[in-house]
N, CA, C and O atoms as a GROMACS GRO file, in nm:
protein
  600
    1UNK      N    1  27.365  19.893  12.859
    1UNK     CA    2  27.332  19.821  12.980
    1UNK      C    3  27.182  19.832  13.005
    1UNK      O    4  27.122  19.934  12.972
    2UNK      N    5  27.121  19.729  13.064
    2UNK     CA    6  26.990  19.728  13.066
    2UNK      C    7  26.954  19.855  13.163
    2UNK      O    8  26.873  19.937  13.120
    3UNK      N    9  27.006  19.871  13.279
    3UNK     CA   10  26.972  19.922  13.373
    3UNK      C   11  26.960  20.085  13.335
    3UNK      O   12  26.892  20.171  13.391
    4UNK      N   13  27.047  20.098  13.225
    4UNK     CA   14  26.995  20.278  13.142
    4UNK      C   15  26.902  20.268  13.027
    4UNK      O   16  26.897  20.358  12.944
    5UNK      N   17  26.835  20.171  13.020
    5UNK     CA   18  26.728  20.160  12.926
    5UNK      C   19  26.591  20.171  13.028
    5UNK      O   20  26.484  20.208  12.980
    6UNK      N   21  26.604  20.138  13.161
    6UNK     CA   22  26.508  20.085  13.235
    6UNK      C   23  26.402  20.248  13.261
    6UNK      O   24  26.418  20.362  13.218
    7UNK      N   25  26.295  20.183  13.353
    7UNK     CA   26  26.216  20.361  13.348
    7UNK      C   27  26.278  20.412  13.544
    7UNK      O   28  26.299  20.334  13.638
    8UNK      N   29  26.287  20.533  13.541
    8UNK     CA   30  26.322  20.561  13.643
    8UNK      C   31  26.342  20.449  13.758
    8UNK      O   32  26.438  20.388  13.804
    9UNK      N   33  26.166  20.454  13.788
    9UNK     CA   34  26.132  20.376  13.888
    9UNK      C   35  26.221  20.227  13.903
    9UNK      O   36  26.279  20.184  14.002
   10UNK      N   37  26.209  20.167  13.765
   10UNK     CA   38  26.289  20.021  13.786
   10UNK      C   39  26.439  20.039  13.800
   10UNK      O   40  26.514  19.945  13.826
   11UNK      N   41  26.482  20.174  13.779
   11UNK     CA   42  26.661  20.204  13.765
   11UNK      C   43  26.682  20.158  13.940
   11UNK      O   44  26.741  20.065  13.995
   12UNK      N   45  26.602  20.276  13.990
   12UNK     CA   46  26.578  20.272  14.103
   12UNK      C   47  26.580  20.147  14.196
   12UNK      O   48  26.663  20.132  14.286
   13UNK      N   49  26.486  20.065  14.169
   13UNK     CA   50  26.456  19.932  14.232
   13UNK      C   51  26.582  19.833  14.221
   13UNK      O   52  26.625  19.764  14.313
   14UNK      N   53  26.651  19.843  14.050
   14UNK     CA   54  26.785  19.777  14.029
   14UNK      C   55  26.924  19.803  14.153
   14UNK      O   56  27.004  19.721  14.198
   15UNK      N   57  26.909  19.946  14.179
   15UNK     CA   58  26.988  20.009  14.178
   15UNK      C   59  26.990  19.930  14.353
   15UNK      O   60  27.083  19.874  14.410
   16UNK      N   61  26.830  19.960  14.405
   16UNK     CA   62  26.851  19.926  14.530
   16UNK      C   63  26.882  19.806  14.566
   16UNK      O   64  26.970  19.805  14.651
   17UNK      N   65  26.831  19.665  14.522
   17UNK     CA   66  26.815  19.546  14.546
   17UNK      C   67  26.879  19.493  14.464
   17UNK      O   68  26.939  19.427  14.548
   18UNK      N   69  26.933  19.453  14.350
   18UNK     CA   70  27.070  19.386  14.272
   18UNK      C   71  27.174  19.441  14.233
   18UNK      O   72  27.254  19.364  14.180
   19UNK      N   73  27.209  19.565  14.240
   19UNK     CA   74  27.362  19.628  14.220
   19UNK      C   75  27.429  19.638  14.345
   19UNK      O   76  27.399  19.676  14.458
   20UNK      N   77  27.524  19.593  14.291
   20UNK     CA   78  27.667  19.586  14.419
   20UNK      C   79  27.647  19.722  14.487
   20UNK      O   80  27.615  19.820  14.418
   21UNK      N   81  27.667  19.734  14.630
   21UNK     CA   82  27.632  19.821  14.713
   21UNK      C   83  27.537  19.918  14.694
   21UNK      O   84  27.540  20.042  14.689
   22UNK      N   85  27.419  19.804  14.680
   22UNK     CA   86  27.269  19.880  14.743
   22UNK      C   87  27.237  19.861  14.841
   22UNK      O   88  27.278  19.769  14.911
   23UNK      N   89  27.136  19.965  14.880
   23UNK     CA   90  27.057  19.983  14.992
   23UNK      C   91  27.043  19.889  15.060
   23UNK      O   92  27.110  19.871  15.162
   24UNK      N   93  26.902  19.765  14.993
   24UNK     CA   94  26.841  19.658  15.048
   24UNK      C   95  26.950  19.507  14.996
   24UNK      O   96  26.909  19.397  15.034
   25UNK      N   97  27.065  19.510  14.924
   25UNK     CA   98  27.092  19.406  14.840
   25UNK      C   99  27.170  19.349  15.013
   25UNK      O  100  27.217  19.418  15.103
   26UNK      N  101  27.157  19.242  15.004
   26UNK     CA  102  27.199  19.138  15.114
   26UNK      C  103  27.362  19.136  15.112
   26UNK      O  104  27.427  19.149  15.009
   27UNK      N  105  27.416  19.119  15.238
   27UNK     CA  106  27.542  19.173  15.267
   27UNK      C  107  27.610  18.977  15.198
   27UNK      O  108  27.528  18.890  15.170
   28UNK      N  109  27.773  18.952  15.186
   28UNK     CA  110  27.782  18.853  15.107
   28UNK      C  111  27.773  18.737  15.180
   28UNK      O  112  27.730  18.638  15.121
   29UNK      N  113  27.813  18.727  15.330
   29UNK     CA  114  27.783  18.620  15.462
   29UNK      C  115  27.614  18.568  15.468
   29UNK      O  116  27.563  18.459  15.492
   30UNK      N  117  27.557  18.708  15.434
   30UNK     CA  118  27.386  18.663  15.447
   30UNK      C  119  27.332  18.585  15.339
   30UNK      O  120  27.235  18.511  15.353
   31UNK      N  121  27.398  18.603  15.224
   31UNK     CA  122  27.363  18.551  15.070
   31UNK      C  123  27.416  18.423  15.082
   31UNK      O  124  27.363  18.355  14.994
   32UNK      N  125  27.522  18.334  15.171
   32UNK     CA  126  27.598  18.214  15.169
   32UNK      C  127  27.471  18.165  15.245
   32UNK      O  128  27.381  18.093  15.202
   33UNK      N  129  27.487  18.232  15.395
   33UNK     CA  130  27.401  18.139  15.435
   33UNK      C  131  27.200  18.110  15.376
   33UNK      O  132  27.124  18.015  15.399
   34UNK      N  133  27.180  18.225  15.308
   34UNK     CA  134  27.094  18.219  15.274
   34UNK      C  135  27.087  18.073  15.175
   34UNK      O  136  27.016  17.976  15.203
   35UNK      N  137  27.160  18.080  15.077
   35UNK     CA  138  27.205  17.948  15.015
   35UNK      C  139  27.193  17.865  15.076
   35UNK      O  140  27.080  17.818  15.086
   36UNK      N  141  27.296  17.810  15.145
   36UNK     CA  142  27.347  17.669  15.219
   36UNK      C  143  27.273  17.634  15.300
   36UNK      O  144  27.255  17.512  15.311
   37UNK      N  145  27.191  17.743  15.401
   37UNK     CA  146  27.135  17.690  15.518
   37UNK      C  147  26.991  17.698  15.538
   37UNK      O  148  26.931  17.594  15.561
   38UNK      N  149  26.904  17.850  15.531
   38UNK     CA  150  26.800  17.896  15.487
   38UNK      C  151  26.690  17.813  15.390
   38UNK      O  152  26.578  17.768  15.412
   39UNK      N  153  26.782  17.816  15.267
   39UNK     CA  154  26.694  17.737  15.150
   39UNK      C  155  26.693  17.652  15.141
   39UNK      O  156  26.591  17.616  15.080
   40UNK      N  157  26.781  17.542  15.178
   40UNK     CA  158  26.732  17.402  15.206
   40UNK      C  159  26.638  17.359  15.348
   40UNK      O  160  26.567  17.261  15.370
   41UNK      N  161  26.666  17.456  15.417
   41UNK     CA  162  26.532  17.435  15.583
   41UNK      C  163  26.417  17.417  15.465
   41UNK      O  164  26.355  17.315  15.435
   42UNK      N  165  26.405  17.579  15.394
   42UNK     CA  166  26.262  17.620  15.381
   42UNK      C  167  26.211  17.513  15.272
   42UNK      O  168  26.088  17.506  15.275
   43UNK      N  169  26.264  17.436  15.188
   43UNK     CA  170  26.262  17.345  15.088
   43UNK      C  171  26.180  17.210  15.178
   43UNK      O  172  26.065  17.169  15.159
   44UNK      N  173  26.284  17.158  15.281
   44UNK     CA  174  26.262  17.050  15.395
   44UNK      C  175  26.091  17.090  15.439
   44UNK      O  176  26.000  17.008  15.442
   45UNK      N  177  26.082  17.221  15.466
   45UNK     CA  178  25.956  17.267  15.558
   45UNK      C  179  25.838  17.237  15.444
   45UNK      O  180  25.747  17.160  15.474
   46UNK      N  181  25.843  17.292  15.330
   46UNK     CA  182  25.754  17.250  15.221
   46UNK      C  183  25.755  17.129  15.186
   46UNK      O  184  25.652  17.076  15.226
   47UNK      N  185  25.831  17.046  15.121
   47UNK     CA  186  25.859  16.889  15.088
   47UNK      C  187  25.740  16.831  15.249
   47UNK      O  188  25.633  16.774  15.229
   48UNK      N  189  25.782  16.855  15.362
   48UNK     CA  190  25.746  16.792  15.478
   48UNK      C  191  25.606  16.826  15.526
   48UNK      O  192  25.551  16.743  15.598
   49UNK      N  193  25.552  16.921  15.500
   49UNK     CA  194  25.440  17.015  15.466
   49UNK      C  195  25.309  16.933  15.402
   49UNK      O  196  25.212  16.886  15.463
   50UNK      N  197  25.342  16.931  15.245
   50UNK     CA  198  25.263  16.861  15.152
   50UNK      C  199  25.254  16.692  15.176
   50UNK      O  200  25.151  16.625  15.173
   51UNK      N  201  25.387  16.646  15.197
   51UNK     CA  202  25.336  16.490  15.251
   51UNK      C  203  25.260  16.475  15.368
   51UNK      O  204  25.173  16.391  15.388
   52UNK      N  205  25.291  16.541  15.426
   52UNK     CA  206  25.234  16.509  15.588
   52UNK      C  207  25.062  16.560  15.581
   52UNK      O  208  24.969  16.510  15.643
   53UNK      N  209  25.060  16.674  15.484
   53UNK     CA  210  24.911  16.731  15.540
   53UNK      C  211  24.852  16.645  15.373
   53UNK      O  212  24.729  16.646  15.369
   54UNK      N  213  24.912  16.582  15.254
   54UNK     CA  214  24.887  16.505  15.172
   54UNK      C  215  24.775  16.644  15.068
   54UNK      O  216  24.654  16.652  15.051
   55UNK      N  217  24.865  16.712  15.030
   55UNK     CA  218  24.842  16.779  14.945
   55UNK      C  219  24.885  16.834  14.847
   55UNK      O  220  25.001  16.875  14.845
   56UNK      N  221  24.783  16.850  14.719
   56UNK     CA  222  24.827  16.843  14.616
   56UNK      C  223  24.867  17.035  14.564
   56UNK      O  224  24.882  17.084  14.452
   57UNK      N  225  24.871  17.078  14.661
   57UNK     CA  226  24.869  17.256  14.609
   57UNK      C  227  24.794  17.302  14.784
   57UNK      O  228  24.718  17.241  14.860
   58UNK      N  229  24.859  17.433  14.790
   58UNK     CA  230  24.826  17.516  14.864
   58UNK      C  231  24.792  17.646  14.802
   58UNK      O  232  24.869  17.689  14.717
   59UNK      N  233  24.660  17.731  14.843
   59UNK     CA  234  24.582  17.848  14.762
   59UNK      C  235  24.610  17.924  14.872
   59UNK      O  236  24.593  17.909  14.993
   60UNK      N  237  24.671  18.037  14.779
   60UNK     CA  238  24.672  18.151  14.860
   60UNK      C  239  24.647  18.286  14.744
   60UNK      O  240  24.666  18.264  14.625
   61UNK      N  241  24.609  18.407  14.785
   61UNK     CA  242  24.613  18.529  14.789
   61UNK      C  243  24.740  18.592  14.723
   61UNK      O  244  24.820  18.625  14.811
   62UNK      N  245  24.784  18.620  14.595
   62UNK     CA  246  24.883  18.605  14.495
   62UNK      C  247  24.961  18.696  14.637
   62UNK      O  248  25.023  18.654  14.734
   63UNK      N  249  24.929  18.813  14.598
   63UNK     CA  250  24.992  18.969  14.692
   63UNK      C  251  24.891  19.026  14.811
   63UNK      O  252  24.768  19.016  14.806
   64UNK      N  253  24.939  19.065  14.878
   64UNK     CA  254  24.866  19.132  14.995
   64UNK      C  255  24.773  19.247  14.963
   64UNK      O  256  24.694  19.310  15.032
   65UNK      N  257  24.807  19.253  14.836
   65UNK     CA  258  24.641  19.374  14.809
   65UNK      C  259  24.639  19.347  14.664
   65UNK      O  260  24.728  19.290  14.600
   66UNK      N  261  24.516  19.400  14.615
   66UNK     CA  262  24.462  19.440  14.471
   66UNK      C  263  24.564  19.519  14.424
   66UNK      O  264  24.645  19.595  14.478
   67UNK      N  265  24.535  19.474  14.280
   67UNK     CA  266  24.681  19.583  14.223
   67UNK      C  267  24.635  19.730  14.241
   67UNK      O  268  24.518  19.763  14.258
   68UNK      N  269  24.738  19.812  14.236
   68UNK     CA  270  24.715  19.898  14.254
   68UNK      C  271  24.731  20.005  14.156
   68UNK      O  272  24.771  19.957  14.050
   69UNK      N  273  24.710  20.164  14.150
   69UNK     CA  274  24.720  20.259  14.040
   69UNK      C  275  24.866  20.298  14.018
   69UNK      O  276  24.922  20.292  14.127
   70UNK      N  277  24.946  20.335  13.925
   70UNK     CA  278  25.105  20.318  13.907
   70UNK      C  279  25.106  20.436  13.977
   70UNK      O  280  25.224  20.425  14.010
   71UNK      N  281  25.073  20.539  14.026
   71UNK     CA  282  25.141  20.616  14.096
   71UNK      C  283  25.140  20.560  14.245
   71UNK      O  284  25.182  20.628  14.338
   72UNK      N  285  25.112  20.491  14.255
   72UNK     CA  286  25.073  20.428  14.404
   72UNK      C  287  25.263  20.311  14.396
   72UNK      O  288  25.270  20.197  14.443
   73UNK      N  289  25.342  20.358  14.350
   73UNK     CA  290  25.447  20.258  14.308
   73UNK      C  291  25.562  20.207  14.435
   73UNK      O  292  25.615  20.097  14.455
   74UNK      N  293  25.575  20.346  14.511
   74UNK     CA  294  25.648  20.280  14.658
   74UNK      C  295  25.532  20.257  14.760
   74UNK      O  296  25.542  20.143  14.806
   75UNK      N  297  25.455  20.307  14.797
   75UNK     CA  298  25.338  20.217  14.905
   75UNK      C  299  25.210  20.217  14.863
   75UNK      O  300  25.150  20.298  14.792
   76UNK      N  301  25.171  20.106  14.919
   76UNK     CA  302  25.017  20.090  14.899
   76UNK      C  303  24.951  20.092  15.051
   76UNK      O  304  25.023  20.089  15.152
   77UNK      N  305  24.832  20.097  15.056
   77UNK     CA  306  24.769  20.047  15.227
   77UNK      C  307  24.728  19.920  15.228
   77UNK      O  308  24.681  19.859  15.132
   78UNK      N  309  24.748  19.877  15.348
   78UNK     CA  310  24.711  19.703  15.391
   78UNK      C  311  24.640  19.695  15.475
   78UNK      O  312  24.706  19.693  15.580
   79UNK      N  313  24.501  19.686  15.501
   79UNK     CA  314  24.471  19.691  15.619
   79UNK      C  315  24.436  19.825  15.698
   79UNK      O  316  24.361  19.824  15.795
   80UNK      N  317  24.491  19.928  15.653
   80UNK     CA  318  24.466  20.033  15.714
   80UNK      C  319  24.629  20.093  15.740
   80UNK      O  320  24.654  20.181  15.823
   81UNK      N  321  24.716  20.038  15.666
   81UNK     CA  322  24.865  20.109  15.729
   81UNK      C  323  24.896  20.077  15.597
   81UNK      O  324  24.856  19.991  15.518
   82UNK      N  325  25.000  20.191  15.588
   82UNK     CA  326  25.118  20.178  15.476
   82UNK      C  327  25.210  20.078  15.500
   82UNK      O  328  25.262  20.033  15.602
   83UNK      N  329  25.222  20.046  15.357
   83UNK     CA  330  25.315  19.944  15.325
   83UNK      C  331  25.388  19.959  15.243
   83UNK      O  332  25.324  20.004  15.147
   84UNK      N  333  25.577  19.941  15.198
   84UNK     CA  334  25.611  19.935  15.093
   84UNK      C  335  25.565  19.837  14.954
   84UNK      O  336  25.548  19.716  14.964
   85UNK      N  337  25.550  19.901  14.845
   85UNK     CA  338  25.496  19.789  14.760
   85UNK      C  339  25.579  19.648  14.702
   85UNK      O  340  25.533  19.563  14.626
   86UNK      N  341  25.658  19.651  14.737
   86UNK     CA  342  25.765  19.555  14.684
   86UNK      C  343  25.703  19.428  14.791
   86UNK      O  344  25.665  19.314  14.766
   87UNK      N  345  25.711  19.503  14.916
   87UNK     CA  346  25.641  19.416  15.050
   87UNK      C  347  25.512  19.330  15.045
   87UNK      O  348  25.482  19.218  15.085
   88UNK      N  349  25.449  19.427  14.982
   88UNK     CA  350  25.288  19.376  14.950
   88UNK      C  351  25.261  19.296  14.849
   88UNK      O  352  25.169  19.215  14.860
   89UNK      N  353  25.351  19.307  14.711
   89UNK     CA  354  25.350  19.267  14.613
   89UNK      C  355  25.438  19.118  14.615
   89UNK      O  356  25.415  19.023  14.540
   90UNK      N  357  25.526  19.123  14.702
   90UNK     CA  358  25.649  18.958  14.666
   90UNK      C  359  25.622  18.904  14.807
   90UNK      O  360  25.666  18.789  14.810
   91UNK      N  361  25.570  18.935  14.922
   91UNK     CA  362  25.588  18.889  15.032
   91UNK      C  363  25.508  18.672  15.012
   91UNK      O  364  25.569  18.569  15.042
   92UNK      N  365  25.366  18.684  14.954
   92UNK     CA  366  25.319  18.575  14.982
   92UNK      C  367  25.355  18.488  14.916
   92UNK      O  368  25.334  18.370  14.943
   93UNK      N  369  25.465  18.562  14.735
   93UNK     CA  370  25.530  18.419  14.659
   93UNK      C  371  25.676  18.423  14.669
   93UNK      O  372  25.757  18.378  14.588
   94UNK      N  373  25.699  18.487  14.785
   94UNK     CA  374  25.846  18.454  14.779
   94UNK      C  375  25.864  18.337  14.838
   94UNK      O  376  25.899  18.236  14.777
   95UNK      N  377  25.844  18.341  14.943
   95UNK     CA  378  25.894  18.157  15.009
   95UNK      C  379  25.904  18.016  14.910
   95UNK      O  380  25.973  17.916  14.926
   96UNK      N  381  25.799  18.052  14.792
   96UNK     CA  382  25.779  17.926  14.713
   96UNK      C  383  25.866  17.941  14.634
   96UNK      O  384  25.934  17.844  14.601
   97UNK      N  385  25.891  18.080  14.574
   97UNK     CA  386  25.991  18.099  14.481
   97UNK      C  387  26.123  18.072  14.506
   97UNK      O  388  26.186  18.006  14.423
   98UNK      N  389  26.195  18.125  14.638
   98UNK     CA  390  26.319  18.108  14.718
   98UNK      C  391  26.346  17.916  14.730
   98UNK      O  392  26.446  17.844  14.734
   99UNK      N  393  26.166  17.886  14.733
   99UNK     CA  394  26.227  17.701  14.760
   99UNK      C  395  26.225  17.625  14.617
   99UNK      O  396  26.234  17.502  14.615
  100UNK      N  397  26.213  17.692  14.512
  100UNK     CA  398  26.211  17.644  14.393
  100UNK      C  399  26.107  17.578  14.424
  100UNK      O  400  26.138  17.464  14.460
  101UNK      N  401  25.984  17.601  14.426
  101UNK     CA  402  25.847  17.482  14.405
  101UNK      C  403  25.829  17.530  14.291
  101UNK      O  404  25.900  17.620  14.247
  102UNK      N  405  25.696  17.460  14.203
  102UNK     CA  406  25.602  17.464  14.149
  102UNK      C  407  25.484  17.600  14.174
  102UNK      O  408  25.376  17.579  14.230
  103UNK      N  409  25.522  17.724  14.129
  103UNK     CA  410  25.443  17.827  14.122
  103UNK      C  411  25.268  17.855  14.074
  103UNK      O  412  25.202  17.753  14.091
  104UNK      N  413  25.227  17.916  14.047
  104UNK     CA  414  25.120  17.916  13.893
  104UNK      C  415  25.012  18.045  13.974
  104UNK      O  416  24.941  18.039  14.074
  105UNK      N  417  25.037  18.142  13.891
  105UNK     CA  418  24.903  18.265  13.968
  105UNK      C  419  24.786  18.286  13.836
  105UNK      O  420  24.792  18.311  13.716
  106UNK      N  421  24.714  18.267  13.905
  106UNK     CA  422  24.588  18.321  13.794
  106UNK      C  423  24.510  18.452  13.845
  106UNK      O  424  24.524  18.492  13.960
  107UNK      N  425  24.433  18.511  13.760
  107UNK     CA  426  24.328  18.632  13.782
  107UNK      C  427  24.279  18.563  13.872
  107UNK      O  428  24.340  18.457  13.876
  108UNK      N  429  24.172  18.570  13.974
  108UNK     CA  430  24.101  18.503  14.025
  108UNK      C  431  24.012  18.600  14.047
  108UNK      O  432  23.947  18.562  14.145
  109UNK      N  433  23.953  18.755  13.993
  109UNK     CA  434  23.859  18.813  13.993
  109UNK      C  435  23.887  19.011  14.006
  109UNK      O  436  23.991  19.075  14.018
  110UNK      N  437  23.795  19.038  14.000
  110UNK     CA  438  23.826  19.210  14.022
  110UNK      C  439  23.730  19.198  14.193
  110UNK      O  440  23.656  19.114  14.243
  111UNK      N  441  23.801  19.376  14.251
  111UNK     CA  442  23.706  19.373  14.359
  111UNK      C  443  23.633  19.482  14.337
  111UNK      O  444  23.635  19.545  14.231
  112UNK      N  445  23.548  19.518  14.458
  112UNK     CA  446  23.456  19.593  14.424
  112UNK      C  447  23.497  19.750  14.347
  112UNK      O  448  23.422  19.821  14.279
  113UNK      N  449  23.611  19.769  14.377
  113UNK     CA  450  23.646  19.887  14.282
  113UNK      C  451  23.666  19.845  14.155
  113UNK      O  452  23.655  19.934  14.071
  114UNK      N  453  23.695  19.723  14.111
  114UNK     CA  454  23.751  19.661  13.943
  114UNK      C  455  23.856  19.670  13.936
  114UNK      O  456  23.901  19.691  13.823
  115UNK      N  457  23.979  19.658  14.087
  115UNK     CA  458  24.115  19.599  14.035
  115UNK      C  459  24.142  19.466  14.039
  115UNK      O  460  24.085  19.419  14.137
  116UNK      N  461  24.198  19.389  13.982
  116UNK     CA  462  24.279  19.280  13.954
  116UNK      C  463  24.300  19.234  14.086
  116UNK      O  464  24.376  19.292  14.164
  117UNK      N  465  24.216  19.100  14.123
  117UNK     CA  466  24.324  18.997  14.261
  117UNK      C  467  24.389  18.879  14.170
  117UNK      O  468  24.350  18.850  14.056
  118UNK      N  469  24.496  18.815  14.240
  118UNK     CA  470  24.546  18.711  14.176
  118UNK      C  471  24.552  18.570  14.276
  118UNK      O  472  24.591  18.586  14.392
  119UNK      N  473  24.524  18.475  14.245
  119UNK     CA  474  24.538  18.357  14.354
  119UNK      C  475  24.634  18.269  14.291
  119UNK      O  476  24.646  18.251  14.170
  120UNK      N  477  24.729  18.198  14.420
  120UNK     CA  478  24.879  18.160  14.394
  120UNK      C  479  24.789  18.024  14.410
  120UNK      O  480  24.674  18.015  14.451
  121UNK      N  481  24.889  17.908  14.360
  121UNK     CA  482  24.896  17.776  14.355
  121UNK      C  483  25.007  17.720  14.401
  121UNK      O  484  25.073  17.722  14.297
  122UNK      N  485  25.075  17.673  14.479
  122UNK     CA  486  25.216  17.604  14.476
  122UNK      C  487  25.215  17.479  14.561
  122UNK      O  488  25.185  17.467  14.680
  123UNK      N  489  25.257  17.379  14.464
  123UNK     CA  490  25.262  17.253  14.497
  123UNK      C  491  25.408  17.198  14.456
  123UNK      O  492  25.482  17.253  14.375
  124UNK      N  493  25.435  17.080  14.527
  124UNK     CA  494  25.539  16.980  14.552
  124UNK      C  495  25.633  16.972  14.398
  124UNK      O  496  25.603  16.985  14.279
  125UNK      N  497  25.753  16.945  14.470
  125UNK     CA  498  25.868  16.966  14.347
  125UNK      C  499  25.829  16.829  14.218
  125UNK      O  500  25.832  16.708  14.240
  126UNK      N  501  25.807  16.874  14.132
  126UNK     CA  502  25.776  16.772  14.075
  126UNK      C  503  25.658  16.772  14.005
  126UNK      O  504  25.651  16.722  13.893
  127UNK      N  505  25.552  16.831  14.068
  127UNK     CA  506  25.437  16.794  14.060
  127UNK      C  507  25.374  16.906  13.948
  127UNK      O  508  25.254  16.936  13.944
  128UNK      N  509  25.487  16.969  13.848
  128UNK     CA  510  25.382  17.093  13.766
  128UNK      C  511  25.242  17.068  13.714
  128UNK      O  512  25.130  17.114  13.737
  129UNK      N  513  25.293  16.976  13.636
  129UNK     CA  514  25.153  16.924  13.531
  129UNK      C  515  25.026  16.906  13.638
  129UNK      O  516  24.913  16.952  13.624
  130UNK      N  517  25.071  16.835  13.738
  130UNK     CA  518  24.936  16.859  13.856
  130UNK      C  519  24.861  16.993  13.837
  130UNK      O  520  24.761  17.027  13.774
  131UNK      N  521  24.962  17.061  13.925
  131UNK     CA  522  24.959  17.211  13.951
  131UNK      C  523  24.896  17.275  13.840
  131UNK      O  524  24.823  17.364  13.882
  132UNK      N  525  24.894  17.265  13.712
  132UNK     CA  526  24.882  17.286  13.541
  132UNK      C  527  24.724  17.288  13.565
  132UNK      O  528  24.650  17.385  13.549
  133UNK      N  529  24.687  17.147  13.612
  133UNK     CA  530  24.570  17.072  13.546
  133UNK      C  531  24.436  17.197  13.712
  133UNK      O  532  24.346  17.280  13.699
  134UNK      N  533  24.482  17.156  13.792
  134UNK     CA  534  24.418  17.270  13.894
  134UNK      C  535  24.426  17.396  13.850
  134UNK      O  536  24.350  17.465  13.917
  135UNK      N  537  24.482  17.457  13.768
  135UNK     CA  538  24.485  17.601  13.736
  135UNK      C  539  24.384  17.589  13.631
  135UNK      O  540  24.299  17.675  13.608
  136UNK      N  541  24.397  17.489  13.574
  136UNK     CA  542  24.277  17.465  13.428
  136UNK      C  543  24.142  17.473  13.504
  136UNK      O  544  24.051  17.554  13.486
  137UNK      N  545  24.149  17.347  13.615
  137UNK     CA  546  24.044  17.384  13.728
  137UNK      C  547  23.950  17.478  13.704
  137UNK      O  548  23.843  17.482  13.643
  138UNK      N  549  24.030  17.569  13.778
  138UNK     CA  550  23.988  17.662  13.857
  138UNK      C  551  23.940  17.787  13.771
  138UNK      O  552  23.852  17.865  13.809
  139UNK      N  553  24.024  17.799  13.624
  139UNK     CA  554  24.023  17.867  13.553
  139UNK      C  555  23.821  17.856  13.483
  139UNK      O  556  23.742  17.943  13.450
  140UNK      N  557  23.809  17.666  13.489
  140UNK     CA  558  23.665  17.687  13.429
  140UNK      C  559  23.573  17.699  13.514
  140UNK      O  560  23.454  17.725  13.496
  141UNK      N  561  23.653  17.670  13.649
  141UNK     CA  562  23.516  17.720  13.759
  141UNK      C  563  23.474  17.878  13.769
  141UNK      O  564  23.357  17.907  13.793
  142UNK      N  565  23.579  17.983  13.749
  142UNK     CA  566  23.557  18.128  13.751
  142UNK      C  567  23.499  18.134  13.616
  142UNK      O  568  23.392  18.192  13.631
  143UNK      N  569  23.512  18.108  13.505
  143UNK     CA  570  23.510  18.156  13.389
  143UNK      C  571  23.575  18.277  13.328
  143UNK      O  572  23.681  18.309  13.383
  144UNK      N  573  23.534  18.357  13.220
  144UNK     CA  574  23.592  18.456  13.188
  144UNK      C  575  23.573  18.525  13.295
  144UNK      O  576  23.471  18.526  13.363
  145UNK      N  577  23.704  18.602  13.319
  145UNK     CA  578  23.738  18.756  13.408
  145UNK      C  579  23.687  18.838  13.340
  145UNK      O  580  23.688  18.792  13.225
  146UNK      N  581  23.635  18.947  13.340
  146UNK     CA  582  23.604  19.092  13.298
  146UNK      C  583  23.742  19.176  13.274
  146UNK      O  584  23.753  19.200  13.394
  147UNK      N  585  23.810  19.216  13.240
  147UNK     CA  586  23.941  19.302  13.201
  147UNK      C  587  23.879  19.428  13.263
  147UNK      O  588  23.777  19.483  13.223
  148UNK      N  589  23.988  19.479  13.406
  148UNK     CA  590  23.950  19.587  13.468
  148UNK      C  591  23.900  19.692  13.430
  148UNK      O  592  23.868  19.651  13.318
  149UNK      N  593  23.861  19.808  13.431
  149UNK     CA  594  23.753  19.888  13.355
  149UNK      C  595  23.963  20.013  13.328
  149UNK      O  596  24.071  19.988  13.381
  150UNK      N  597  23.944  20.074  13.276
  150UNK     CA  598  24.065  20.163  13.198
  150UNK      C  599  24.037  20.321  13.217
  150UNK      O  600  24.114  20.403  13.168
   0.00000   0.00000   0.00000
């Protein structure tokens, strides 16, 4: 089974959030409506979003912080407060992911310490190759990244 091959930490994370009676895994009433009712709003809100404001991609900030050092693996700081990392790390691409859009994260630079930021892209159902051709963009406007220092 995958989940006894995995390293502690990810047994862990499995254990909490996709195995039948975990911690954080969503009770089975919340998972229906999450389906049926939830994900088609949040789908409607994006679809209605991009026509109305007539755009081809929205840029955002991949995760709520710079990556961070692996022992840093359940919190990082945000701002000045702890945060779980799962929180910091999935919070700004989940909505796009949950509505099935058009994803795409690139490097978009180191910060002043030399960790890794990433900037999200997500545009209209349909529209990858768009989305594709802006990541190419953007990719020759930064140029080469520097590979964080080790």
């Amino acid at each position: 089974m995958i989940v006894a091959q995995a390293t502690p930490e990810m047994r862990q994370a499995m254990e909490w959030f996709i195995m039948p009676g975990g911690k954080y895994r969503a009770p089975y009433d919340a998972y229906v409506a999450a389906r049926n009712t939830y994900r088609p709003a949040l789908q409607n809100t994006f679809r209605r979003y991009f026509r109305e404001n007539n755009l081809a991609a929205i840029v955002f900030p991949a995760t709520m912080c710079a990556a961070t050092p692996m022992e840093d693996v359940w919190e990082v700081e945000v701002n000045g407060q702890k945060v779980p990392s799962y929180i910091a790390w999935a919070r700004n691409i989940t909505p796009g992911s949950c509505a099935g859009i058009p994803g795409l994260v690139l490097p978009g630079g180191l910060t002043g310490g030399g960790l890794p930021v990433g900037i999200e892209f997500d545009g209209p159902v349909g529209k990858d190759r768009e989305l594709l051709a802006l990541g190419l963009a953007l990719e020759k406007i930064l140029g080469p990244i520097q590979p964080p220092p080790v």
